[in-house]
C-alpha positions in Angstrom: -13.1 -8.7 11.3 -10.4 -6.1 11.9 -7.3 -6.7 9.9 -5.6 -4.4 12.0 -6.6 -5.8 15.0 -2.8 -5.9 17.9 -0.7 -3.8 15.6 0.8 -1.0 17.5 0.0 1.8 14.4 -3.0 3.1 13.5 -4.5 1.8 9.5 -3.5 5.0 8.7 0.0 5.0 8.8 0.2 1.1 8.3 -1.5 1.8 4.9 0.9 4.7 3.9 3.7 3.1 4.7 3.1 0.1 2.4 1.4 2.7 -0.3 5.3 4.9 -0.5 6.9 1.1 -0.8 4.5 -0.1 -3.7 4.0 3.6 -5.4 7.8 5.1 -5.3 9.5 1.8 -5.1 11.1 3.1 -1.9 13.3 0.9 0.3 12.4 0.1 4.0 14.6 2.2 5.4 13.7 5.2 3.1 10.0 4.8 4.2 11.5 4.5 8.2 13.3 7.9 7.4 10.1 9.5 6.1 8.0 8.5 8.9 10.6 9.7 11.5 10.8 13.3 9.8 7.3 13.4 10.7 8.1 12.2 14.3 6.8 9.1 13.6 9.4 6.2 14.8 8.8 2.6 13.3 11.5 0.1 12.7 12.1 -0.7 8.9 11.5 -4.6 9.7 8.1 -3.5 10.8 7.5 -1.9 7.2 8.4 -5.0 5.4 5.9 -7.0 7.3 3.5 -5.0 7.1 4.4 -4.9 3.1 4.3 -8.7 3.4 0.9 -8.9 4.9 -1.1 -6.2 3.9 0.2 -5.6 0.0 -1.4 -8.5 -1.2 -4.5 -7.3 0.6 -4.4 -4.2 -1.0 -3.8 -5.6 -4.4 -7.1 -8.1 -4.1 -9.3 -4.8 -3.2 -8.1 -2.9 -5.8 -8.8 -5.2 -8.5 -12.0 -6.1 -7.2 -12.9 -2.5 -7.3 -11.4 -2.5 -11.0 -14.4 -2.1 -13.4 -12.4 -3.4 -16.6 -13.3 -2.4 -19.8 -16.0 -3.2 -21.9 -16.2 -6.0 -24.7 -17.3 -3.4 -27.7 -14.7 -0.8 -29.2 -15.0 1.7 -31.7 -12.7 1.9 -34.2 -12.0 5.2 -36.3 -10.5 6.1 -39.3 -8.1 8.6 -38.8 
């Protein structure tokens, strides 16, 4: 099944777009502003669904790619 599936951008730039909001804590508009210096034109309100939708999507594959850490540590004297 294609997540992506009727949205007018490519993955690509849907999944940078909500990568500068979550990494640099960049507003909407700041993330609009970059994409247009790059001559790519997109609506802020378009960046905060796709935040909406696809964030918590993104969040659910990266901890299920998370390994974790073990249940043995070593301890040293120091």
């Amino acid at each position: 099944m294609n997540t992506y599936k009727r949205y007018r951008f490519p993955p690509d730039i849907i999944s940078y777009a909500v990568w500068l909001y979550y990494r640099f804590n960049l507003s909407h508009r700041d993330i609009e502003d970059l994409l247009a210096e790059r001559g790519i034109t997109v609506s802020h309100e378009s960046i905060r669904l796709w935040c909406i939708k696809f964030g918590a999507i993104y969040a659910h594959r990266l901890k299920r790619n998370h390994r974790g850490y073990g249940d043995t540590f070593f301890i040293d004297e120091v």
